[in-house]
C-alpha positions in Angstrom: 110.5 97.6 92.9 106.6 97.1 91.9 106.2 94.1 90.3 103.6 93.1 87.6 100.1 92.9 89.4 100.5 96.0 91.4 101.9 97.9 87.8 98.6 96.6 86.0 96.2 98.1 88.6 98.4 101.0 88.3 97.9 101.8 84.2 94.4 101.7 84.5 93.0 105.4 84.0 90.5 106.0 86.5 88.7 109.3 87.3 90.8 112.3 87.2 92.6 114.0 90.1 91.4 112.3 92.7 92.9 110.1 95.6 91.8 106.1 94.8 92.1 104.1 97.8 91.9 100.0 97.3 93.1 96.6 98.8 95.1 94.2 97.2 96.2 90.9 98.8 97.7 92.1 102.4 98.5 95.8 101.3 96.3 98.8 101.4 97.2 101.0 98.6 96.2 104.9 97.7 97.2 106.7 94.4 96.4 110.2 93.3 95.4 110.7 89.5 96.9 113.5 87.3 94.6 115.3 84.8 94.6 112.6 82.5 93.2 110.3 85.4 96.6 108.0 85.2 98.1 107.1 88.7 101.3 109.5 89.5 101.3 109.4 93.4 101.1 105.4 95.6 101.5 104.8 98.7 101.6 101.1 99.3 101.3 99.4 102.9 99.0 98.8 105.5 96.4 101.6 106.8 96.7 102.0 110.9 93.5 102.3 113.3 93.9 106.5 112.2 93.6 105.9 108.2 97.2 106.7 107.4 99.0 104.0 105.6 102.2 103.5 107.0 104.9 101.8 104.1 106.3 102.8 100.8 105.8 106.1 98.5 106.3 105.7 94.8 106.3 108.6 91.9 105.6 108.4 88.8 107.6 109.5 85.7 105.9 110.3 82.9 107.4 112.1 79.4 105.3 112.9 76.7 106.5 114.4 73.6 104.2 117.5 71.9 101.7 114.7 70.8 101.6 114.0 73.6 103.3 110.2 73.4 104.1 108.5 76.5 108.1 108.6 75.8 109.2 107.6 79.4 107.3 105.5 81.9 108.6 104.4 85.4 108.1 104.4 88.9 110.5 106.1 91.2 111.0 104.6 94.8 110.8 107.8 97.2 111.2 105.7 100.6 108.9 105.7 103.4 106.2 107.1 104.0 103.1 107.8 105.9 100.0 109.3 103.6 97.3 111.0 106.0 94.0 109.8 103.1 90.9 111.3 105.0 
């Protein structure tokens, strides 16, 4: 389960589908931006010596109504995972 730092960094919007790579504390974590540029993809853990990170892969859930009001916000746990980022 992410807890409340990691979710903070998380519902930032940042520049539109694009993969953001960043540190925090001991974990290397990359996320992938939708359209909107809000964080649907992370991949939390450390990065080995060949730039994959090597830990746990998140999705996001996001429902919007016609308005396009968030109606349903949450992270699903996917398992492990290894992301490939360059």
């Amino acid at each position: 389960m992410l807890k409340e730092p990691i979710l903070k960094i998380l519902n930032k919007i940042y520049q539109p589908d694009t993969m953001i790579e960043m540190k925090f504390k001991r974990y290397d974590l990359a996320f992938k931006t939708d359209t909107k540029g809000r964080a649907i993809l992370l991949f939390i853990g450390e990065k080995d010596a060949s730039g994959k990170i090597k830990g746990e892969r998140y999705a996001r859930r996001l429902l919007e109504n016609t308005e396009g009001i968030v109606l349903k916000d949450h992270w699903d746990h996917k398992g492990k995972a290894s992301a490939q980022l360059s």
